[in-house]
N, C-alpha and C positions, 0 to 999 in steps of 0.2 A: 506408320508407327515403326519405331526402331524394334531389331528381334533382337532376343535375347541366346548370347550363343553360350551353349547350357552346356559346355565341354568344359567352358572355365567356371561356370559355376561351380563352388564350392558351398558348402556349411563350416566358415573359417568364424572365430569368433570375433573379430571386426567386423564383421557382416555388410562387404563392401565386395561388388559382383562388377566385373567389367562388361560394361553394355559396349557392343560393335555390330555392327552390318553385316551380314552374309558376306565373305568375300573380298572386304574390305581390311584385314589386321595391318598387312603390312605400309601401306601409304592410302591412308583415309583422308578425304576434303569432304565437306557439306557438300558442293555442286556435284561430284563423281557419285557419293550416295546417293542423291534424289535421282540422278540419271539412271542408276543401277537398278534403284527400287522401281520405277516408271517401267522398265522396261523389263522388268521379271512381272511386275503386271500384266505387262502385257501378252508376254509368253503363257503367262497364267490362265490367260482367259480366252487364249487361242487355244490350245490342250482341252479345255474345258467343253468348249462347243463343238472338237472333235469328238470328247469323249461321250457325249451326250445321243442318247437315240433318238431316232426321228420321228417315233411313238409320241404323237402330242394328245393322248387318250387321257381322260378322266383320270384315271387310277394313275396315271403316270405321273399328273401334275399336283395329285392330293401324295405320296410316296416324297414328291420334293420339298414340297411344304411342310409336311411331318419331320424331315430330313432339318431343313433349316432351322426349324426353331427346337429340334430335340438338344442342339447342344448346349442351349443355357440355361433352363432352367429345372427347378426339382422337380420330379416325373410321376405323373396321375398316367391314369388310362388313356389310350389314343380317343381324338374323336369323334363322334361319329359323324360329323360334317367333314366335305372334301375340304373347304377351306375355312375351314374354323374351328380353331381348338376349342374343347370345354373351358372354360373361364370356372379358376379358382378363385376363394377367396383366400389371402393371407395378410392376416392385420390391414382389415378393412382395404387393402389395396385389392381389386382384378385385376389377376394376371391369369396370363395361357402356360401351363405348366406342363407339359410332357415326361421328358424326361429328367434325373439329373445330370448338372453340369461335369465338368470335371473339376476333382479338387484342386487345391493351391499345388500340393504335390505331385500331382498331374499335370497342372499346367509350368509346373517348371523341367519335368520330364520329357516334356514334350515339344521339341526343338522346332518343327516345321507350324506351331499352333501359336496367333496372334489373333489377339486381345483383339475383338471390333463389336462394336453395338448393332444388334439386330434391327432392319426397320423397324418391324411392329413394336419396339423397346425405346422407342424415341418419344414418341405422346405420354409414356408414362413418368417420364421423368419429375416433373412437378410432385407427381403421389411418391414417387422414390424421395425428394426433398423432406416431404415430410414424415414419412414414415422414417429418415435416418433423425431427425431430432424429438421422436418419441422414445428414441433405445437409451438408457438410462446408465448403462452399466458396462465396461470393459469386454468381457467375454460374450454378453449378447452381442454389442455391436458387430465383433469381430467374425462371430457365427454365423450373422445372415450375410457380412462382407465375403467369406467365403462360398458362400450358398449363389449369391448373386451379382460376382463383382463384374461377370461379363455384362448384364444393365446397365450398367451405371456410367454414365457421361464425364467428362473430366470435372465437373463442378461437383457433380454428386460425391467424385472420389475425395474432391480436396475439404468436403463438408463432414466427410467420417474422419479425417486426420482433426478438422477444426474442432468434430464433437469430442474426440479423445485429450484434446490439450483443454476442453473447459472440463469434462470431467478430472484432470489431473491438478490444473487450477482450485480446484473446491478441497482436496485433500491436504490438512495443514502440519499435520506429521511428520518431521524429517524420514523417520524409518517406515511410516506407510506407504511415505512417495515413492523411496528408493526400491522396495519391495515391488511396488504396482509399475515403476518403470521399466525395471530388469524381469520382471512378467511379460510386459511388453516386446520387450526387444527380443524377447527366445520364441516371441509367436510368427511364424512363418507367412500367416494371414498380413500380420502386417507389414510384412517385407513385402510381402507380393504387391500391399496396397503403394508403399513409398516407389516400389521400384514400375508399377502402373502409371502413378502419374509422372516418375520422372518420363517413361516412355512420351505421353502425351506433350510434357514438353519439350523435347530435342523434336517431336514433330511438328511443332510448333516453330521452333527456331529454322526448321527448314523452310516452313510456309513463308515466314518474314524474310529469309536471304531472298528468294525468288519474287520478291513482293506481293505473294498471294494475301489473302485475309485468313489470319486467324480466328479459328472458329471452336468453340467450346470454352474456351478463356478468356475473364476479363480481367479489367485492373485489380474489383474487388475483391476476385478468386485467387489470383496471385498474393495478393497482400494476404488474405485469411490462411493460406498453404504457409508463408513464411514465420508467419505471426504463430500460428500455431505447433510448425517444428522448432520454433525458439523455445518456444512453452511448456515442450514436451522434453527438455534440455537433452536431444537427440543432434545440437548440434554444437555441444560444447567442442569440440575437439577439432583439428582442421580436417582431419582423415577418415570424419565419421560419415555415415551414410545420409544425415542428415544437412549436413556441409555442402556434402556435394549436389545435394538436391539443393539447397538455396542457392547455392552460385549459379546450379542451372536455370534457374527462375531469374536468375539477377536479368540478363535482356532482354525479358518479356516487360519488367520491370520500367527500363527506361521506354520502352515501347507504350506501355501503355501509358507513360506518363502525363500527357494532357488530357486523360478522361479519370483521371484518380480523383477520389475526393481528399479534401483536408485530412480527415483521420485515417483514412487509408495509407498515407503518405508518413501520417506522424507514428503510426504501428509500425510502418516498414522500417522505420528513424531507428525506432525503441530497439525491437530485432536484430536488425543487422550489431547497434551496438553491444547488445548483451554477444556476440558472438565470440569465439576464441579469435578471431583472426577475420575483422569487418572489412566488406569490400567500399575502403573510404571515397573512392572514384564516386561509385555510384551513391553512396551517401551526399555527397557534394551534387550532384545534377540534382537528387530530390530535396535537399537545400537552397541550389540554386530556381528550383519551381513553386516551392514554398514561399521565398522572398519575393515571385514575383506577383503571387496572389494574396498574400501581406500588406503589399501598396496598392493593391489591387481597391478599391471601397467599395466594390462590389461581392467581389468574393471572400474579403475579409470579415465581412459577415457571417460566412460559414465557420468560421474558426470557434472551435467553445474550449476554456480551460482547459479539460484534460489532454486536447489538441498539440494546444502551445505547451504544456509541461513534460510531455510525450517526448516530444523532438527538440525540445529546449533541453532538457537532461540526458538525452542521446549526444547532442555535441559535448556536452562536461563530460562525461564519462569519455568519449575518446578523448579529448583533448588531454586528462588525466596520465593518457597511456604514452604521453610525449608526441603523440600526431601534429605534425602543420597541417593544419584543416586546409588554408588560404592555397599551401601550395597543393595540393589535393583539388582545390578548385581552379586554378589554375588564372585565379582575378583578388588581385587583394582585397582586403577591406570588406571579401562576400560574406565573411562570419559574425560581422560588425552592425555590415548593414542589415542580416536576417535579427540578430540581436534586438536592432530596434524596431524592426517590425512585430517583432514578439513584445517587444514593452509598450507601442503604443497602440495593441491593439488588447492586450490584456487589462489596460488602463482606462480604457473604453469599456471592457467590461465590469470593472470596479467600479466605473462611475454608474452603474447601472443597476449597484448591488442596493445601494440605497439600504444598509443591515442599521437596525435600532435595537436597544438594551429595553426593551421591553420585559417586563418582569411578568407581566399577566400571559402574555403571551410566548412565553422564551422558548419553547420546544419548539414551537410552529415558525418561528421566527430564523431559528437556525437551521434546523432542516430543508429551509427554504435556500437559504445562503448556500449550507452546503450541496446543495443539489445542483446549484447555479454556478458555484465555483467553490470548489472544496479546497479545505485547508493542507490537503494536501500538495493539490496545484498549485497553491500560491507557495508553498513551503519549496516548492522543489524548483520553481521557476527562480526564486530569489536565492536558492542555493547554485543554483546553474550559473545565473548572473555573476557573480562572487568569486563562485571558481573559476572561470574561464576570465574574468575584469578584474578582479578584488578589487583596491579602492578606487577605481577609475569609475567605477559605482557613483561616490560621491562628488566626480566632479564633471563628469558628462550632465548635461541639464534634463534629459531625457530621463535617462535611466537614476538621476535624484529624483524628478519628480515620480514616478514607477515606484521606487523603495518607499517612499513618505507615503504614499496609497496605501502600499501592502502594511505598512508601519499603522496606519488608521485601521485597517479592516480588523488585521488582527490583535489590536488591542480591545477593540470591541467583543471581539469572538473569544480569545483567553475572557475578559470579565462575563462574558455570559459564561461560559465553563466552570469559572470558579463561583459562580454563584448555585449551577448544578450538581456541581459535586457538595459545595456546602449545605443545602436542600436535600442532599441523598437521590436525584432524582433519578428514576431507570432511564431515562431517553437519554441523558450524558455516555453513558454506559453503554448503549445501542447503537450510537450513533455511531456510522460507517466514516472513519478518518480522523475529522475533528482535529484538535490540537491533543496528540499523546503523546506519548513521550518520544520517537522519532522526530515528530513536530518540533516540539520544542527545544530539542537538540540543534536542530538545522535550522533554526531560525535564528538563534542566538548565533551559530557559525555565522550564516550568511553574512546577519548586520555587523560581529564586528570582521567579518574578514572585508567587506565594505568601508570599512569603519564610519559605520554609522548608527553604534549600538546606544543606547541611550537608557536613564534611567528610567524612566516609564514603562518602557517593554520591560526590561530586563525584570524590575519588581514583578510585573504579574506574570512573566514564566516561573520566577521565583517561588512564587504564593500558589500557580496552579502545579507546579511538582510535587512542593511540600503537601498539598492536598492529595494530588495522587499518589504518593507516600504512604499517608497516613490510612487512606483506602485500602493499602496494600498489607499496612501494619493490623486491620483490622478484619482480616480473613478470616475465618473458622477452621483450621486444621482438619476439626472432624469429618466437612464436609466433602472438603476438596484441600489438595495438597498445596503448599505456599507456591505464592509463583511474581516473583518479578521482573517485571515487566520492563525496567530499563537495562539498555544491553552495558558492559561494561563503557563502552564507544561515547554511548551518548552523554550518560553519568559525567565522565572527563571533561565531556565540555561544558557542562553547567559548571564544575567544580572548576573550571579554569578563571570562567569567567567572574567566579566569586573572590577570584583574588586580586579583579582589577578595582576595587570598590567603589563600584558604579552604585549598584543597589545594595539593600538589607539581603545575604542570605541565609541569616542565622537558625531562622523556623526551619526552614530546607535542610541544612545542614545538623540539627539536633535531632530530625525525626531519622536524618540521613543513618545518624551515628548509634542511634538509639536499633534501629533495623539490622544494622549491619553485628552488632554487638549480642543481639538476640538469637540472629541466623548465624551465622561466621560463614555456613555451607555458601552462600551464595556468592561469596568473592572468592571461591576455593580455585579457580578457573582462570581467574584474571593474571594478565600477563608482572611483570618486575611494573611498567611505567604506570598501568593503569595503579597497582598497588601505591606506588611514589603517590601519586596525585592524590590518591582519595587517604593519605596520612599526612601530604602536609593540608587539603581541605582540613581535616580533624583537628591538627597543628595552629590554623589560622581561629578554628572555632573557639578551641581549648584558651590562646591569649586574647580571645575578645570578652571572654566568660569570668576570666580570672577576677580584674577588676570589679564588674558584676558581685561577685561570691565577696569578696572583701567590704566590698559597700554592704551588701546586703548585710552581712554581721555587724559593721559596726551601726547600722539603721535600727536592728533587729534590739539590740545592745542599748542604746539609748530611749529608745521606746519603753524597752522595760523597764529603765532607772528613772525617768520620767513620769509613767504611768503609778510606778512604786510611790516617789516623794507626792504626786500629788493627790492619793486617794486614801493618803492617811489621814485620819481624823480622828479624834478625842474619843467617840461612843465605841470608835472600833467597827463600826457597821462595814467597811469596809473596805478589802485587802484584793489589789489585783496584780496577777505578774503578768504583763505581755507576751511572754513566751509560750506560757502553756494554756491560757483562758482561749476559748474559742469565742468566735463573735456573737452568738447567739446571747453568751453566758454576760459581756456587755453590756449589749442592749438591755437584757433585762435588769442589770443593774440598774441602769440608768434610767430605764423605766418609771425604776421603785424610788429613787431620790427627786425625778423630776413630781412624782404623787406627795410626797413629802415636803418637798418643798412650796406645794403650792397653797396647802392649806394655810400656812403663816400671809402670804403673800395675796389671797383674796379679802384681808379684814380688814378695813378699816386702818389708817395711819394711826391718827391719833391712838386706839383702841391697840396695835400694836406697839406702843411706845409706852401705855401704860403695864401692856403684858412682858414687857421686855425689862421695864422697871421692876414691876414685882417678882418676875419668875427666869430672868436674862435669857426669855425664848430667844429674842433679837441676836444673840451671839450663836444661838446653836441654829437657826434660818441664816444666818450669814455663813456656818461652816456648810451648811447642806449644799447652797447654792455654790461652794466653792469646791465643795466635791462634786456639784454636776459638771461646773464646767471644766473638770479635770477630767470629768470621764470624756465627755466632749472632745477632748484633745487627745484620749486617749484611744477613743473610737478610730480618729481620722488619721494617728499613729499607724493605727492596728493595719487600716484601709490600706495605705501607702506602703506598708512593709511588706501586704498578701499583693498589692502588683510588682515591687519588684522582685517577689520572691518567684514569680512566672516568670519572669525572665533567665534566673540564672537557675531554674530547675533544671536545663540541659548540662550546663556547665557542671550541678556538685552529679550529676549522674555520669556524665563523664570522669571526673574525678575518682568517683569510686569504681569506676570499673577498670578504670586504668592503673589504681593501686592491686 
């Protein structure tokens, strides 16, 4: 193990300590270290057996054993067996417990004191595994990490770093996390933990110059260590202390690279790329081993959705930062060809999805899909594709046929959604991913930065926003505080793509106008561009409505003059204006004239011709039946004027809110 020379140790607030060899500062190599170390072992152990008596009595050898295992752990009574401690219990683990260890600040005190696991602390390792994914909470974890980190094996170490990045994972809070991560970083426990395993691995990177076998690390372990100081955003920065622990791990990385699994491989993708400053070298080899288990048909079976969108969005994202991936790989064409191994093996799993618009069954139905390939995967796979090809999309035969999949799956999946939301149904709402409004942002990029957006899709992103819109518009204040849910970002691009007039966005766009006019606070934040875009959307709405409002009056206007001339009649019985009679008030006119008119109308011809002679009933049964079928027409007037008045109800409400 590398020591820690605790002269330069500081408490500086970069929290970046220079690990070096005894002896070594001024011209350091790996081979001179491992020589130096080997051979103060040795001297070590030659002192030792001098210094030892020749007393090999009872008490002498029960005195050693009490001796070796007092320094690591917390301390009960001695016991009364020579060579067997009392066995504690602590959270269901037995342990032999003596005395305690020394603490984190002890052990950084103490310059000539290195970190080694005790035999008898080796069979327990498995109960240590699972007793670190019972600890639930930040401060515990870290309390028994200091109680017992001399136990713990380099796996165990990297499984308490991995528990603290899933607990920081679950907190959704900007100010909770920043709070719980600057906790973290002034805890000493966890310095001790990062700067422990880095020890384990520079003793590791010795093992492999000299071609021994590394032992206590595997691929898994590596990948869960880097995965998780990405997580724990301890390594945003190049200079931070979690930086330099990934980079040290980076050549255990290509080492262990043909026993890694699929998702091992695509974590370490995602990681390195969220980093300030990715090491693209070694991105490229695990690229170049990914493509070559991709054509692999054996082991491209192991590949599942969140796999390929893992590491598919790992290259967009660098590529974004202006990297040549190809000269990084140092083989053209290698970012092309991993590309299509991601479309056709992802298309093999859409043909597998086999998803149906089942209405009786529609929760069970999608929960299934999305468990098997979630909408998120597919969103981010085809936004990957896009950015790094754009429309070279639509003309490679591969990756057309791949977009026209994704173009099937998720039109199925928006019409179930939209059919959830119109339902009210909670499982829409529960469901982890789905198409939300990120979704639906980045799908609409992808296709037309592809150019391959179409009417079809575009309509039902269209119709599923305006629905989660109106979701949004129909919150309870008193409950819970308003909250919208699409970022300015994504907003823009629906709103851009309403200007190509591919589909209908008018519904969209009125519930848009209607929200934004109700709240104002919500766009208080958004930049000059975002503002430009969502007023000329308003701009585009406003001259689609106008014509709408004009018709609509002069519809509204005729009806009534209409209605008027033709329900006059001689008795007076009755007088209707279109404008203000409601429909109810109608029908039951027309009710009472078609009652009226029928009694003339069941008698007899002859028998009505003599009563029409004597008493000219026949002219006043001709005006009845001429004022029913006025109202008739005045009905189907009425009908036609309440639908287009739905239409330009956004239009005169924009009007008035803009006077």
């Amino acid at each position: 193990h590398g020591r820690l020379n605790h002269s330069k140790c500081k408490p500086a607030t970069n929290m970046t300590t220079t690990i070096v060899l005894p002896e070594m500062e001024k011209a350091w190599s790996p081979f001179a270290a491992f020589q130096q170390l080997q051979k103060q072992k040795a001297e070590e152990a030659q002192q030792q057996q001098q210094s030892e008596p020749s007393d090999t009595s009872e008490t002498a050898s029960e005195q050693s054993i009490q001796s070796s295992t007092s320094r690591y752990l917390p301390g009960v009574a001695s016991a009364p067996h020579p060579h067997m401690p009392v066995p504690t219990t602590v959270s269901n683990m037995v342990l032999p417990l003596p005395v305690p260890p020394p603490t984190a600040a002890q052990t950084i005190a103490a310059p000539g004191l290195v970190a080694r696991i005790p035999e008898f602390a080796v069979p327990l390792q498995p109960k240590l595994l699972k007793h670190i994914n019972t600890l639930s909470t930040k401060e515990e974890l870290l309390n028994w990490v200091s109680q017992c980190h001399f136990l713990l094996d380099p796996i165990n170490l990297v499984t308490c770093i991995y528990r603290l990045a899933r607990m920081f994972s679950c907190i959704r809070s900007p100010d909770a996390r920043a709070l719980w991560r600057a906790d973290l970083m002034a805890n000493h426990t966890f310095l001790l933990l990062m700067r422990t395993v880095q020890s384990h691995l520079l003793h590791a990177q010795l093992m492999m110059m000299h071609n021994e076998e590394v032992k206590g690390l595997d691929a898994r372990c590596v990948s869960n260590l880097i995965w998780a100081i990405v997580k724990l955003e301890v390594a945003t920065d190049s200079n931070t202390l979690g930086s330099e622990l990934v980079l040290t791990a980076s050549p255990l990385v290509v080492r262990f690279l043909p026993n890694s699994s699929c998702q091992g491989l695509a974590n370490l993708l995602w990681s390195y790329a969220k980093m300030a400053v990715p090491p693209v070298e070694v991105m490229m080899v695990i690229v170049s081993r990914m493509t070559e288990m991709l054509q692999d048909p054996h082991a491209a079976h192991s590949f599942d959705a969140q796999a390929l969108s893992n590491s598919v969005w790992a290259l967009a994202h660098i590529r974004s930062k202006e990297v040549d991936l190809d000269a990084a790989a140092g083989k053209p064409g290698c970012v092309k060809m991993f590309l299509q191994g991601v479309a056709n093996v992802a298309s093999m799993l859409l043909r597998g999805l086999d998803t149906r618009m089942d209405l009786s069954q529609l929760q069970a139905c999608m929960m299934e899909a999305e468990k098997r390939f979630s909408c998120q995967a597919m969103v981010n796979i085809v936004w990957s594709f896009a950015t790094m090809l754009g429309d070279e999309c639509s003309k490679h035969p591969d990756f057309k046929l791949f977009f026209m999949q994704i173009r099937r799956e998720a039109i199925i999946r928006l019409h179930a959604t939209s059919s959830g939301l119109q339902l009210n149904h909670a499982w829409i709402h529960k469901l982890a991913g789905g198409f939300n409004e990120q979704a639906l942002s980045n799908i609409v990029y992808a296709f037309d930065k592809a150019d391959m957006l179409d009417k079809e899709l575009l309509q039902w992103v269209f119709n599923v926003a305006a629905l989660r819109l109106d979701r949004m518009d129909r919150q309870d204040d008193c409950f819970r505080p308003y909250e919208f849910c699409f970022k300015p970002q994504e907003l823009c691009t629906l709103l851009r793509a309403a200007h190509q007039y591919i589909a209908q966005p008018w519904t969209f766009l009125a519930k848009l106008e209607k929200i934004v006019h109700a709240r104002p606070h919500i766009i208080s934040g958004w930049s000059t561009a975002e503002l430009t875009e969502l007023n000329r959307s308003f701009t585009l709405l406003r001259n689609f409505t106008a014509p709408l409002m004009q018709q609509r009056q002069q519809q509204q206007q005729a009806a009534a003059a209409a209605a008027a001339a033709s329900l006059a009649n001689p008795a007076g019985l009755l007088s209707l204006d279109q404008s203000t009679m409601p429909l109810q008030n109608i029908q039951h006119l027309l009710l009472q004239q078609q009652r009226q008119a029928a009694m003339p109308m069941m008698m007899p011809s002859q028998q009505l011709q003599n009563m029409a002679g004597l008493s000219g009933f026949n002219n006043t049964a001709m005006e009845l039946l001429l004022a029913q079928e006025g109202l008739q027409q005045a009905l189907a007037q009425y009908q036609q004027a309440q639908t287009m008045s739905a239409a330009s109800n956004a239009a005169l409400l924009f009007a008035n809110l803009s006077s």
